[in-house]
C-alpha positions in Angstrom: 0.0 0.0 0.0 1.1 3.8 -1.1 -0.8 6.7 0.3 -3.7 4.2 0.8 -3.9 3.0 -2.9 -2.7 -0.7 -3.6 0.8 -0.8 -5.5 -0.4 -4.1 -7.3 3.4 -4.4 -9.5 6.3 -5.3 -7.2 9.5 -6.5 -9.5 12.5 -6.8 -7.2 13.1 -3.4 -5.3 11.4 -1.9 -8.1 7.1 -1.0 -7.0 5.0 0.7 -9.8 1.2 1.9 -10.1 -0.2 0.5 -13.3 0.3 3.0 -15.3 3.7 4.1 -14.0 2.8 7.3 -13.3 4.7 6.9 -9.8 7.3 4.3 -9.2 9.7 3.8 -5.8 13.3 2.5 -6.6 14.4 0.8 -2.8 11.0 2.7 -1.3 12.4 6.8 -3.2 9.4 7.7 -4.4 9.6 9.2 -8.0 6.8 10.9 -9.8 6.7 10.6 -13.6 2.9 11.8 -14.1 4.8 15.1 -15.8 7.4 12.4 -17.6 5.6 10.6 -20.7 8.8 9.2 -22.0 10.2 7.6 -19.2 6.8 6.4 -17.9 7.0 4.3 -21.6 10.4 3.9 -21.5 10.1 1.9 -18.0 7.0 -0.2 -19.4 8.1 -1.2 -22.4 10.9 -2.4 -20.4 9.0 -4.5 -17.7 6.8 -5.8 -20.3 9.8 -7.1 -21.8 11.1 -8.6 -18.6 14.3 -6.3 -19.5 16.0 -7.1 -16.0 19.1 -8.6 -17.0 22.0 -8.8 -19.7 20.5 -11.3 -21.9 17.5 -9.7 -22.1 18.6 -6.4 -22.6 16.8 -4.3 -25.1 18.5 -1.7 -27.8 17.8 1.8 -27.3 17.6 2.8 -31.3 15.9 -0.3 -32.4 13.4 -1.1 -29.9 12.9 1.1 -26.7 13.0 5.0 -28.6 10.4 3.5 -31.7 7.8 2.5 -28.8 8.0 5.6 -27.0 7.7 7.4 -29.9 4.8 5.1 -31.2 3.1 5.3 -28.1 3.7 8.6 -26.4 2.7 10.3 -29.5 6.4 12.0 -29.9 8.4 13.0 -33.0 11.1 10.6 -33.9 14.8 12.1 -32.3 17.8 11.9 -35.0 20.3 11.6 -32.3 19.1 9.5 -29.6 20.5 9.5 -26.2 19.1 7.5 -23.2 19.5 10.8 -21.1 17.0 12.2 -23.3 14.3 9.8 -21.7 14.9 10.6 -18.4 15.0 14.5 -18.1 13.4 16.7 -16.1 14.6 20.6 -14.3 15.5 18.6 -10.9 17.5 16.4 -11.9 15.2 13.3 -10.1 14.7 11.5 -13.1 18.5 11.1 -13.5 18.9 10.0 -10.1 15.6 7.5 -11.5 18.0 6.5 -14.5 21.2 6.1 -12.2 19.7 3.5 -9.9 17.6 1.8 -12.0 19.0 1.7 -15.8 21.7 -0.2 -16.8 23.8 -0.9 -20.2 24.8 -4.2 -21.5 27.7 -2.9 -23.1 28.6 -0.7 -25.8 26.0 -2.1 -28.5 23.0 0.1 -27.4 21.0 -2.2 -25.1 19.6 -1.5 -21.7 17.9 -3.8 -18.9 16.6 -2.5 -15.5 18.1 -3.6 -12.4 15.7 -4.5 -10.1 17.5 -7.4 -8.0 14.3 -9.9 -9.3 17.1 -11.9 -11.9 
């Protein structure tokens, strides 16, 4: 339970509403009602069970074309994964820092969320 409303997603020390509009990374709340991209950046990721090196999923190929697709947003030429996880605060780094991690230098990601 958050704030009275059931978290019903638990994936390792990752918790998530539904929708992802709020997630908590080792119980820090983050807020990403504001943050389109990484809101579809983080479920296309747990709906590819993205939590480890072999199932690691490429930036350019697969994670930017479904934001893009589904959040409605131009494609980007140059596409960085900082680009998904920006905001004035600097939180959403912080979000990226603890959570996102690469699989090397080909362009995949995978979230680390302790659940391998």
């Amino acid at each position: 339970m958050r704030d009275g409303i059931r978290i019903t997603h638990v994936i390792g020390r990752l918790e998530y509403r539904p929708d992802f509009s709020e997630v908590w990374v080792d119980n820090v709340h983050y807020d990403l009602r504001a943050y389109g991209k990484a809101r579809l950046f983080l479920e296309f990721m747990v709906a590819n069970q993205a939590f480890g090196v072999s199932s690691a999923r490429h930036l350019a190929d697969e994670i930017a074309p479904y934001v893009w697709a589904n959040g409605n947003y131009p494609p980007s030429a140059e596409i960085r994964i900082q680009d998904f996880f920006k905001d004035r605060s600097g939180e959403l780094a912080r979000l990226r820092q603890e959570l996102v991690v690469s699989a090397g230098d080909k362009g995949k990601y995978y979230l680390k969320t302790g659940a391998v």
